[in-house]
C-alpha positions in Angstrom: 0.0 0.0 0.0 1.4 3.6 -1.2 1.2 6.4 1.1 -1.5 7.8 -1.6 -3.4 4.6 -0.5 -3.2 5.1 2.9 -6.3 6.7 4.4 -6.0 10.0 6.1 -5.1 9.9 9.7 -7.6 12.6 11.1 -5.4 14.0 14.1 -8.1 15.3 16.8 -7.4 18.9 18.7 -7.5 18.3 22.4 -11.1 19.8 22.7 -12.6 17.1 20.5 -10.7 14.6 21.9 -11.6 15.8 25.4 -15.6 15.8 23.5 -15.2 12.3 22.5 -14.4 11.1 26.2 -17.3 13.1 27.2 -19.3 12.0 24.8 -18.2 7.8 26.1 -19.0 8.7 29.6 -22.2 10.4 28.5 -21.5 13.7 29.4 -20.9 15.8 25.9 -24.4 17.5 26.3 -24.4 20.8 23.9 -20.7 20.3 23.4 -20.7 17.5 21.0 -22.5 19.7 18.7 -19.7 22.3 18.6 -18.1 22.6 15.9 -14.8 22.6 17.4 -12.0 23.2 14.6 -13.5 26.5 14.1 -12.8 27.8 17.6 -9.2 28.5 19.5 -9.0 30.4 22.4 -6.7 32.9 20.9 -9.8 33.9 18.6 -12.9 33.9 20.4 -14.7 36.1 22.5 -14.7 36.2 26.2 -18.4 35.3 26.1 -17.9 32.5 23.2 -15.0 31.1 25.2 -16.8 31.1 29.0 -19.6 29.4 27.2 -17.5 27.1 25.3 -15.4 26.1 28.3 -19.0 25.3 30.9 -19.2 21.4 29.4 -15.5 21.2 29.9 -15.3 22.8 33.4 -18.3 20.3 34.5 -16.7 17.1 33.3 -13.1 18.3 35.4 -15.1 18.9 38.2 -16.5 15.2 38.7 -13.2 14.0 38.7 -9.6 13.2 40.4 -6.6 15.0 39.4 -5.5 11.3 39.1 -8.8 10.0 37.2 -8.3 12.8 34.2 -4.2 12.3 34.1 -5.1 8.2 33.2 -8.2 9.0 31.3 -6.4 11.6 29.1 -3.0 9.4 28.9 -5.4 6.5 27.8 -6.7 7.9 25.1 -3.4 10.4 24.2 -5.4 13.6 25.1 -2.6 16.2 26.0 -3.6 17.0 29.6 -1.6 16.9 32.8 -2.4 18.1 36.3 -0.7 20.9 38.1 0.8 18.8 41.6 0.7 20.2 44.7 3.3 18.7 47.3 1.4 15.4 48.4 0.7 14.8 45.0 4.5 15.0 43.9 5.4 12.7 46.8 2.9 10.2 46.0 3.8 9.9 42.0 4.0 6.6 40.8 6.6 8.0 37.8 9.2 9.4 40.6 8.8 6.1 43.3 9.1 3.7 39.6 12.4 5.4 39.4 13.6 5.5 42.8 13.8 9.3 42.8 13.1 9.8 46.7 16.1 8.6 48.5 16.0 8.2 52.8 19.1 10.2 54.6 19.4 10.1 58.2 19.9 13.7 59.0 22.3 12.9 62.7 21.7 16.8 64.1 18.2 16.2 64.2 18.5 12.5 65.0 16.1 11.4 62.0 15.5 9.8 58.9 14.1 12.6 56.1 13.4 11.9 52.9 14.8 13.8 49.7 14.2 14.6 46.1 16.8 12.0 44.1 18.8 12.5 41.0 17.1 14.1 38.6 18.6 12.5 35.8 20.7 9.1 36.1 23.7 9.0 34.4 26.0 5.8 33.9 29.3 7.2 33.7 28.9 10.1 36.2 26.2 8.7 38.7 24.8 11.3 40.6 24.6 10.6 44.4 23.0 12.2 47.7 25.9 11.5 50.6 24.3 14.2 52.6 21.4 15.8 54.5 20.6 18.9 53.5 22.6 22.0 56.0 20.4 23.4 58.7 20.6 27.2 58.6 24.1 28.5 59.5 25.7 25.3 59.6 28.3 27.0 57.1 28.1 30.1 58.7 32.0 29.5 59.3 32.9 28.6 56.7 31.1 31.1 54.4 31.6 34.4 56.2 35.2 33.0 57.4 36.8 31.1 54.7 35.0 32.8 51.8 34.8 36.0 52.7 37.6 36.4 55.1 36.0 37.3 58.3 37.8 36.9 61.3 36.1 35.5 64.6 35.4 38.9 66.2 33.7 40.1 63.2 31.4 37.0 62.8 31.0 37.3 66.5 29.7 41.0 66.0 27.5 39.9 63.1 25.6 37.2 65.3 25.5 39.6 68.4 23.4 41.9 66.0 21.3 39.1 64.7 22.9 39.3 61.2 23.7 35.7 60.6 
């Protein structure tokens, strides 16, 4: 078969795809009469767009954050959800990959748990040997070392609250 013989894949924007999942969970009402390849939000109206975007702000409503990520992945819709902290640390994707890594932190006598590498490399692997610094742990070391302040004029600096 010739690519002249192949039949035209028909390549859906996201609202009609987003329609025809409303439509299978019978929920398209008014919107699966839209004609939506002659709308974009960079062209309508504020009235024709807040009208156009009621059937898809109902549908969103009656579900997870979780339950539209699947649904959309399922059916290739180009949708993702905007994670708030519990939902980061609950991702599938990042535990899959063993991203979180457990440190015992010895000033605070506790194991926390931190963000991983964030790519992994084979020749270089990236590593986490290390809690994180409580505040001013390298206070010395900065203000000393770095910036060549002696111990009176660190002394002065923490006497006035400075660091």
């Amino acid at each position: 078969m010739s690519a002249t013989d192949r039949p035209a894949t028909v390549r859906l924007t996201t609202a009609q795809a987003l329609v025809r999942w409303m439509a299978e969970e019978g929920e398209a009402g008014a919107a699966a009469a839209v004609d939506w390849s002659a709308h974009s939000p960079l062209t309508v109206d504020q009235e024709t767009y807040d009208r156009l975007s009621r059937p898809f702000l109902a549908f969103f409503a009656g579900r997870t954050k979780r339950e539209l990520f699947e649904g959309a992945l399922a059916r290739g819709i180009q949708l993702a959800p905007v994670n708030e902290i519990p939902d980061v640390a609950a991702s599938p994707q990042l535990a899959a990959r063993n991203f979180w890594q457990d440190i015992y932190h010895p000033s605070l006598k506790a194991t926390l748990r931190f963000p991983g590498a964030p790519v992994r490399l084979s020749r270089t692997p990236w590593r986490l040997d290390r809690a994180a610094p409580l505040p001013g742990e390298h206070n010395d070391a900065v203000y000393g070392d770095l910036l060549g302040l002696g111990p009176a004029a660190r002394e002065e600096l923490r006497a006035e609250g400075v660091i």
